[in-house]
N, C-alpha and C positions, 0 to 999 in steps of 0.2 A: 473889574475884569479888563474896562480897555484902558489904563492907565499905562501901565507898559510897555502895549504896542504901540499906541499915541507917541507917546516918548519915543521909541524907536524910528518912523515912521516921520519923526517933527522936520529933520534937516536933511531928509534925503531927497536926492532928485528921482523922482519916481515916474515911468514910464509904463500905462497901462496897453498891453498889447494884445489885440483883438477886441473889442466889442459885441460878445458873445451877452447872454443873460449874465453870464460870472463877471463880467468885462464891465459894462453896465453899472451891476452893482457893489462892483469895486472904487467905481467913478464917484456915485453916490455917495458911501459909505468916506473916501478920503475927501470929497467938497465941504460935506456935513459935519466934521470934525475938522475940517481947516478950509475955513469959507473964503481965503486970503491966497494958499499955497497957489503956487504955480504947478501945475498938473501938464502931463503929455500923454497922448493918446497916438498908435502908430495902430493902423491896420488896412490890408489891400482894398476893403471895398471902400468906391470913392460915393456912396450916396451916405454916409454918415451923419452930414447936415440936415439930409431932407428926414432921416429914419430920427434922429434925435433934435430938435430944434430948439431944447437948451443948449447944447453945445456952443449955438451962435450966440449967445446972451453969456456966456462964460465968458470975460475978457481974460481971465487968468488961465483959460485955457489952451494949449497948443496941438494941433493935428497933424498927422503926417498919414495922408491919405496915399491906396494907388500901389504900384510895382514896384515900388522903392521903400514902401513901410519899412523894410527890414534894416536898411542904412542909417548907420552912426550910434547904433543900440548900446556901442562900449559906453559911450559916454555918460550912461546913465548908471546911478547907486542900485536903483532897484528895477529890474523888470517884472510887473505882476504878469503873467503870460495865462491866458485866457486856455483853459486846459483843449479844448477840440483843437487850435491849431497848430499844426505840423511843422517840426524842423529837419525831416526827411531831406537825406540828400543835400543839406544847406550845411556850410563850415561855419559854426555856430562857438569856436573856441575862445574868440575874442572876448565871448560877452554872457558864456554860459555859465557861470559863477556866480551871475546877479540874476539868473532867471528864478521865478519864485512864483508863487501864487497863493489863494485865498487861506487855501490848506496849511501849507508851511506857518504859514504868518499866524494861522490859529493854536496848531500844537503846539508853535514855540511858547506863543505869547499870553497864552489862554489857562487859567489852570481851575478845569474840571476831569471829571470821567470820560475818557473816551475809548468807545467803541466800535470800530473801525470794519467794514465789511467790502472785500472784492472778490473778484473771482470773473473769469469770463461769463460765465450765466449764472444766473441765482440771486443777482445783489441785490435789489428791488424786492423781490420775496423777502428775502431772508430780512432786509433791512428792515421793512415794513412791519414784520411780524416780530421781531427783537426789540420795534419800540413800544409797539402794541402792547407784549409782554413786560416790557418795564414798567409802562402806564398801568397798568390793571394790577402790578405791587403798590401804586400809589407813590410813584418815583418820579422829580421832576425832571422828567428826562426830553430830549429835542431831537428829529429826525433832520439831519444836515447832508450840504452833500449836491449829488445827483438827483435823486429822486426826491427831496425836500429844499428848503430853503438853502437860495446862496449861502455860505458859511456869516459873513460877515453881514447879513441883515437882521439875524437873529442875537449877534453879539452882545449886543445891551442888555435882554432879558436873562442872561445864563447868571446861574449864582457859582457859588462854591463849589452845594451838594447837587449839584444838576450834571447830569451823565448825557451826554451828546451819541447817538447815533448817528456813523456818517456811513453813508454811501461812497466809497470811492472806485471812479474807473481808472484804468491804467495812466488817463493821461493829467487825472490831477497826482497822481502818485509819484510820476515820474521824474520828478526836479526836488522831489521833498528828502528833508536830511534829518525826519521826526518822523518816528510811529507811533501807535493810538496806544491805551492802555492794556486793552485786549482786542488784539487782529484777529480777525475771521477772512482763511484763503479756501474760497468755497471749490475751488477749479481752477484749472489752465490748459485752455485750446488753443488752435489758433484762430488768432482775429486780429483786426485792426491792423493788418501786413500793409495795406494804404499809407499808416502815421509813422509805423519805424519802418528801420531797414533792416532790422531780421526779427525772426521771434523771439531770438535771445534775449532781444532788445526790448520787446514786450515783456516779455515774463521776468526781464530783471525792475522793471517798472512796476509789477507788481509785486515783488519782493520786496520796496521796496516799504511795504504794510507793518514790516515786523524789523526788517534790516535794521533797524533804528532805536527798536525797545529796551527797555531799562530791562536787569535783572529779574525785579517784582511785574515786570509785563509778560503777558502771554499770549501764545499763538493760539490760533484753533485750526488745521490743516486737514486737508482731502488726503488722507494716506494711502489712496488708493490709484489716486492720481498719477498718471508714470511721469507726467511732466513737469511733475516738482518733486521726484526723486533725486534731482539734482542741487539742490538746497539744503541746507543742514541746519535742523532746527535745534531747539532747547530742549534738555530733558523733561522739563514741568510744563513744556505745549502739551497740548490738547490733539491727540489723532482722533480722525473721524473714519470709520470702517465700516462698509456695507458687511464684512465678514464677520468671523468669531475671535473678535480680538486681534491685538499685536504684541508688539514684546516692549511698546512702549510703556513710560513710568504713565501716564495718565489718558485715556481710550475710551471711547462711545463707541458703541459696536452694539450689529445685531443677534439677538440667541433667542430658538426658539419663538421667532416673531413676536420678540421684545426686543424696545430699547434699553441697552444698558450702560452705567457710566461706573468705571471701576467694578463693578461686580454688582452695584445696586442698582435696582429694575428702576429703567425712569419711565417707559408708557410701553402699553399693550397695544403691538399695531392692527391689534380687531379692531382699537376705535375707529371711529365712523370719522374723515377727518373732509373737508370740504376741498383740501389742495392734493390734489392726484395727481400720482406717479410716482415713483422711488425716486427720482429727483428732488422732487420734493420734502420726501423721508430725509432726505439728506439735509436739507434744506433745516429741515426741526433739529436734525441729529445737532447740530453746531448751534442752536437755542438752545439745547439742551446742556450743550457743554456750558455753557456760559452762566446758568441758572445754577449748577452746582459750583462754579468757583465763583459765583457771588451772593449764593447761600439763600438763593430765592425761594418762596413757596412754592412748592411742586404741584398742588394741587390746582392753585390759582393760574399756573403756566398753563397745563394744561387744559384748564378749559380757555382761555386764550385762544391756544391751539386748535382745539377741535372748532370752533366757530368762525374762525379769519381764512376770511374769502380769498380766490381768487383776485389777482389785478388785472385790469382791464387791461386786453392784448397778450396775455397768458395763459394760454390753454381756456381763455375765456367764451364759455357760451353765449352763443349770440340769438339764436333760435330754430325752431321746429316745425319745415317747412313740407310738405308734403311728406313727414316721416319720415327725411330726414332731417337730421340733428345738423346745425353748422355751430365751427369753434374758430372761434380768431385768435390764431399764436404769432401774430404778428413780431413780436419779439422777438422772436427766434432766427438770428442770424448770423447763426454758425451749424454747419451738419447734426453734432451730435446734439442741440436744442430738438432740430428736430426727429431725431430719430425717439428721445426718452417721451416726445410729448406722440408719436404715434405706439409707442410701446404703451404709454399712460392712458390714452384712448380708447386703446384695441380695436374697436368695430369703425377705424378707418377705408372706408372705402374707397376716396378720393382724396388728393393731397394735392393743395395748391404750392405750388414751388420755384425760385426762382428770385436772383433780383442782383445787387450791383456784382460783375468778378474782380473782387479782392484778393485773387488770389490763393483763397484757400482751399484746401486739398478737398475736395468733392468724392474721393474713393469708395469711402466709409458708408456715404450715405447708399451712392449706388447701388453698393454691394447689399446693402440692407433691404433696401426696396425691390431689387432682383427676388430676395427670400422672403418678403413679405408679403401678406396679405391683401394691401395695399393695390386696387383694379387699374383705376383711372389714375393717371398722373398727368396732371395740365403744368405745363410749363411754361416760364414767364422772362423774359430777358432779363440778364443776360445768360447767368449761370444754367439758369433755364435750359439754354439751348444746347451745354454739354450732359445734363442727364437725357434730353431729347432724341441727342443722337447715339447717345449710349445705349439706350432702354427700347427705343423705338421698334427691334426687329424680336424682343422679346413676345413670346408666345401668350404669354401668360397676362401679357399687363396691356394694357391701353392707354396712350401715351398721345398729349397732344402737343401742340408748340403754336402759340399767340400771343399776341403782341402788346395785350396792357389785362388789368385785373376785371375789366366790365366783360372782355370775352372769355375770363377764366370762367367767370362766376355765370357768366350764361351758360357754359358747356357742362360745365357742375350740376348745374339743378337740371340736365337733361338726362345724364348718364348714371349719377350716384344713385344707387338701389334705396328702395325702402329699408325701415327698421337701420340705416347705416349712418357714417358719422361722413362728412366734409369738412377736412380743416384746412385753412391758411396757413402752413407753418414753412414761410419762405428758406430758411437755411441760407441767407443772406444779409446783406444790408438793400434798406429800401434807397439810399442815397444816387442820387441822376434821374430816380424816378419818382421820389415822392420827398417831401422837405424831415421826415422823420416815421420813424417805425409807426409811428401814432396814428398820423395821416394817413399809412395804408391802411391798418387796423380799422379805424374810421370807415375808411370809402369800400372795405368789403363788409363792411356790416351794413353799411346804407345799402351796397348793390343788392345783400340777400336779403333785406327785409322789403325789397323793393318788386 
């Protein structure tokens, strides 16, 4: 498997940029195959020494810490670029031809199955439960990526017949000039408007999943989705319809609350399934796709299915505290995450909401929460503080505005009615106020069991 990239890899001058977990184990992975190479590592934070303290025992290593990491980058063969950091706003033409990363350097150089998952919300489910369902065929299959292992510390173990689930976000996709064998485009909203400079720019980042596929590769696409009506797929993709069918050559779609794929029933949604909400329907519907064009047992998928939990910070229940129920949807950091996860709830009474302004259009959700059910609305900086002032003189709803999640969660357990639900489902990024979605998921679960 790595003989190729090795060889590839042997006489280039290679420039790892950022120091991210991907960054890291990038470091690793080219010392451990070439314990001799002269290595360079650029990125602005300047405690890099004290956070890694092999770095100083590498004499073949070179750092370019600080405000200036960015200069002299033409000069190098390869840039692996550390997917989280941004070239917003920076004239990047000199040296954008060698940027590359873990991803790229896998599809080119790598030759198994791969199965490729993004989407603005969904990828983490759907990832998770895609490999689930391979393993439980008795497939030796590997979950890479975002939510699993760096791509490249897994490398050595992968064979032939071994099928790679990857999780990908927009910003490992974004430089890659390779797609997977079958792409799954679960969504496109906006998000991440911080990393590019439009959404075009986003969403052609995430095109670029399939941009790249052979003939014998397939999509599997949200056709429902208006904002990749602008993309021209392949006849033999995969559309996914919460309606009755399209007019495309190949369709999963619902009828009479079944799913179907071409006309044959693939699951009755009476089942009893443990991941709530039609988001998540959705979420099955593209495993489903995928089970038919790789001729899976259908029986075995399904119970798969019907048994794979929720993930932690997903609509995930946390506990049942004076009758009321609390859910941490931490994740949720874009409007329409959380509108499906108060649709998927229903007996939301209070909605913790709020966190970094990226930007994104906030319309949708207001408007929704205006018509909703939804009493208490505790709001949290920043974005917070424009449904705050929007919602505030509403008759109907109770609306607070405070200034970190310990007075959310105090005001929650004072006001939320019995028999009702409290969820954290920010419609944000946690970023300026907490180090990752996870962290705040964590410290509202500590607050309510607390």
């Amino acid at each position: 498997m790595l003989k190729k990239l090795l060889q590839y890899l042997k006489d280039k001058k290679i420039l790892i940029l950022g120091v991210g977990i991907e960054g890291k184990s990038t470091y690793d992975f080219l010392r451990k195959n070439f314990p001799q190479k002269k290595l360079f590592i650029a990125d602005k934070a300047t405690n890099l020494l004290q956070k890694y303290p092999e770095f100083l025992e590498d004499i073949d290593l070179e750092i370019n810490m600080g405000e200036q990491y960015l200069n002299g980058l033409e000069e190098y063969d390869i840039i692996l670029k550390t997917p989280g950091l941004s070239f917003k706003n920076k004239d990047i033409t000199n040296f954008q031809e060698k940027v590359t990363n873990q991803l790229q350097l896998f599809l080119q150089f790598v030759d198994c199955f791969t199965i490729g998952i993004t989407g603005t919300k969904g990828k983490s489910t759907t990832s998770s439960l895609m490999y689930q369902v391979l393993k439980d065929q008795g497939r030796d299959t590997f979950l890479l990526g975002n939510i699993g292992e760096p791509i490249l510390e897994s490398i050595e173990n992968l064979k032939t017949n071994s099928i790679v689930v990857l999780e990908l976000s927009s910003h490992s996709l974004q430089y890659v000039k390779q797609s997977p064998n079958i792409a799954i485009w679960l969504n496109l909203y906006e998000e991440h408007l911080d990393h590019y400079n439009s959404f075009e720019q986003y969403a052609d980042a995430k095109y670029n999943i399939t941009k790249y596929q052979k003939q014998a590769d397939i999509l599997i696409y949200n056709y429902d989705n208006q904002n990749m009506k602008n993309y021209i797929f392949k006849p033999t993709d995969y559309a996914i319809t919460l309606k009755e069918g399209t007019d495309t050559q190949n369709c999963v779609y619902i009828q009479n609350n079944h799913i179907y794929c071409n006309k044959k029933e693939m699951m009755n949604l009476n089942t009893k399934l443990k991941l709530k909400g039609i988001h998540n329907i959705q979420n099955i519907m593209f495993v489903l796709a995928v089970c038919d064009k790789m001729n899976l047992e259908l029986d075995i998928a399904l119970k798969t299915i019907e048994t794979f939990e929720t993930l932690q910070h997903r609509m995930e229940y946390v506990d049942e505290i004076d009758s009321v129920q609390y859910y941490n949807d931490s994740i949720a950091t874009i409007p329409q995450s959380t509108i499906y996860t108060i649709k998927a709830l229903e007996k939301v009474n209070t909605l913790i909401v709020g966190g970094k302004d990226r930007g994104v259009d906030l319309q949708e959700l207001i408007q929704f929460l205006q018509n909703s059910m939804v009493e208490h609305i505790i709001c949290l900086p920043k974005t917070g503080e424009i449904i705050y002032h929007t919602l505030k003189n509403q008759v109907s709803k109770k609306v607070y505005l405070v200034e970190n999640l310990e007075q959310a969660v105090k005001i929650a357990k004072k006001v939320t009615k019995k028999n009702t639900i409290c969820v954290l489902s920010p419609a944000a990024s946690s970023y300026e106020y907490f180090k990752n979605f996870e962290e705040r998921g964590n410290l509202f679960k500590q607050l309510v069991r607390n």
